[in-house]
C-alpha positions in Angstrom: 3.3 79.1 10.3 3.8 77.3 13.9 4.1 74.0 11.8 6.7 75.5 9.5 8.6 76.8 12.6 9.0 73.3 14.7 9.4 71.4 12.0 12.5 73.6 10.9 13.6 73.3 14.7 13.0 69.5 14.8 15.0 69.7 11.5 18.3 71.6 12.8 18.2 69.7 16.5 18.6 66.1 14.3 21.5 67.9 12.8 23.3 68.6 15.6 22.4 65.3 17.1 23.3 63.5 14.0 27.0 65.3 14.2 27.7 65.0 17.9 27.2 68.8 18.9 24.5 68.3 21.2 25.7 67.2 24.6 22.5 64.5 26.8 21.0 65.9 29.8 22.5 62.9 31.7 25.4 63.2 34.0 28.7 62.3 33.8 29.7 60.7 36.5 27.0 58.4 37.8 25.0 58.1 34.6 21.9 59.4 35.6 19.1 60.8 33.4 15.1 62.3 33.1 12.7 60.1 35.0 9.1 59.4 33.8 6.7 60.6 35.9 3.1 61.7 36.7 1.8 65.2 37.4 -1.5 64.8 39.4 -3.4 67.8 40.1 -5.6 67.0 43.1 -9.1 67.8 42.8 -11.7 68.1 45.9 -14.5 66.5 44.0 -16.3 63.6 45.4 -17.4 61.1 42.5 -15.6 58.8 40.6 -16.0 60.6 37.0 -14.0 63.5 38.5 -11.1 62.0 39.8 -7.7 63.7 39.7 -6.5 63.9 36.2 -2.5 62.7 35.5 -0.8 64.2 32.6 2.7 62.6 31.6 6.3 64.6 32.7 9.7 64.3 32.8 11.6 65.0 36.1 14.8 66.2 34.8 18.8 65.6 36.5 20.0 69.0 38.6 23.2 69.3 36.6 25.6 71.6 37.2 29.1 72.6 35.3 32.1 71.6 37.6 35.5 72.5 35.9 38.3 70.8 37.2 41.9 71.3 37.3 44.3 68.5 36.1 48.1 68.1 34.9 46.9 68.4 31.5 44.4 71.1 32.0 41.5 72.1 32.7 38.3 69.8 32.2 34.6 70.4 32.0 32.2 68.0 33.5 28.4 68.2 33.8 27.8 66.3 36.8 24.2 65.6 39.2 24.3 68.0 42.3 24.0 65.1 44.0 27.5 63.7 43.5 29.0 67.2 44.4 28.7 65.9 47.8 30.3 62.6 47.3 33.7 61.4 48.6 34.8 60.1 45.7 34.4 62.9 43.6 35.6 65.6 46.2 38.9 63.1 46.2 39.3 64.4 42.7 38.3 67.9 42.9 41.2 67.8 45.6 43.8 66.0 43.6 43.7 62.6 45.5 42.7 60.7 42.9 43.3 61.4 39.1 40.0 61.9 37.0 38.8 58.1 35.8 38.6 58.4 31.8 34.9 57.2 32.0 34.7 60.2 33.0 35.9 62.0 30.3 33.6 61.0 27.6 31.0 63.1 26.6 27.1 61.4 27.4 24.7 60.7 24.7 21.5 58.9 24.3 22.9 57.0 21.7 20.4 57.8 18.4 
């Protein structure tokens, strides 16, 4: 039953990947995406045999949803909290500087 179950969700995620619905957990701006890391849970044992084990993770992007008004509307951007604070970007949230069309395109992971 499980089996059944993620194989029909593995089933309907390639379907939306394979038609463009599903949007990348990578931001839109700056490019940045999930980092490989460790988990290590420390253990207070002395020998070698029990040393800390490390499981594989992902550290994933703090991305937020920043709308922005333009002249020709209103545009939705999924952007790293980390570039909220730049000066480039807070140029164009202010109007300075129009919104550069690399912008504008919607990130994939290219499958």
């Amino acid at each position: 039953m499980v089996a059944a179950s993620v194989a029909l969700r593995y089933h309907l995620l390639s379907r939306k990947l394979a038609q463009g619905i599903v949007m990348a957990n990578i931001c839109q701006v700056t490019g940045k995406k999930a980092n490989n890391a460790k988990h290590i849970r420390h253990r207070h044992s002395g020998a070698w045999k029990f040393r800390a084990p490390k499981k594989n993770r992902t550290q994933l992007v703090n991305l937020k949803t920043v709308k922005l008004k333009t002249e020709h509307g209103v545009v939705t951007l999924r952007v790293a909290a980390s570039v909220l604070k730049s000066p480039e970007f807070n140029m164009v949230v202010c109007g300075l500087k129009p919104v550069p069309k690399a912008w504008l395109i919607k990130p994939s992971y290219g499958i």
